[in-house]
C-alpha positions in Angstrom: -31.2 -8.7 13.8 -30.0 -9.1 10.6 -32.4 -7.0 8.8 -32.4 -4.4 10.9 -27.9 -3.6 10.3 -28.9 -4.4 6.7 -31.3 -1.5 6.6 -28.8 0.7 8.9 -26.3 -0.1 6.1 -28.6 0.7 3.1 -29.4 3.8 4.7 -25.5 5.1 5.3 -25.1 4.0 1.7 -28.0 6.1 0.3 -26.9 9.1 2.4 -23.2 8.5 1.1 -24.0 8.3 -2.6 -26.0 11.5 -2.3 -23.4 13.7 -0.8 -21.6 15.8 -3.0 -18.2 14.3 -4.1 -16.0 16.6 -2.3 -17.7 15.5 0.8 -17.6 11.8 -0.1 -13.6 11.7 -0.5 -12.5 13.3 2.8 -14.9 10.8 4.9 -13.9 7.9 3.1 -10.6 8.9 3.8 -11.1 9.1 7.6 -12.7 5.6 7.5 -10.9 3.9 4.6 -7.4 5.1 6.1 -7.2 3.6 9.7 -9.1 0.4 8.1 -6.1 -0.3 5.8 -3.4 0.8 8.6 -5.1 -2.2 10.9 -5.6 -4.8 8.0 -1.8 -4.4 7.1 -1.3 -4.5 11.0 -2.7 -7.5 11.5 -0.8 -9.2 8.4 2.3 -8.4 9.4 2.1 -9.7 13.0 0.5 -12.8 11.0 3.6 -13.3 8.7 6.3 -12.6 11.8 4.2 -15.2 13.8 3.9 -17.7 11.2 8.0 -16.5 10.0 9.2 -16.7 13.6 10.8 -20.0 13.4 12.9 -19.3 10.3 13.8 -15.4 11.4 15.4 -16.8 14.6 17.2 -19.4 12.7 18.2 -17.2 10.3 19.5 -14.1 12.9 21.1 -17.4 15.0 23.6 -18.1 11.9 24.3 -14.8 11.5 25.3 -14.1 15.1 27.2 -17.6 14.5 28.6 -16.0 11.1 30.0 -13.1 13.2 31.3 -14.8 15.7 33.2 -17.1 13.6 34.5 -14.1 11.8 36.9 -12.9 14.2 35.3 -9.4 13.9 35.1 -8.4 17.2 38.7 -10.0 17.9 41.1 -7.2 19.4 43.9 -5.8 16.8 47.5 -7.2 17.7 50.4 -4.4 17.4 52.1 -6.1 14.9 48.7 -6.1 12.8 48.5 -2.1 12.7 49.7 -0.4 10.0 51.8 2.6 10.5 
């Protein structure tokens, strides 16, 4: 098993190396791109899952912060300037 995807490798790597260069950019574009776009997937849903304990502390002091704030408190007459 094992030698037969090394040789299926050696052999896309041999045809690779002998295509012309401006052949060998554009397809290792098409596979290098969506390869990167999933690896930094998959480490950002790894940091928010190991992050998730502090992010919801942190956003539950700030909704404390707010609240404490009196921002959201209606505006008395007498407070309105003319």
């Amino acid at each position: 098993m094992a030698d037969g995807i090394a040789t299926v490798v050696d052999a896309v790597e041999s045809w690779l190396v002998l295509l012309p260069l401006i052949l060998q950019i554009p397809l290792l574009l098409v596979v290098l791109l969506p390869v990167a776009w999933g690896v930094s997937w998959l480490i950002d849903r790894l940091v928010e899952f190991g992050l998730r304990r502090h992010t919801l502390r942190s956003e539950r002091e700030v909704d404390a912060d707010l609240a404490g704030s009196g921002s959201d408190a209606p505006i008395i007459e007498s407070e309105r300037t003319p």
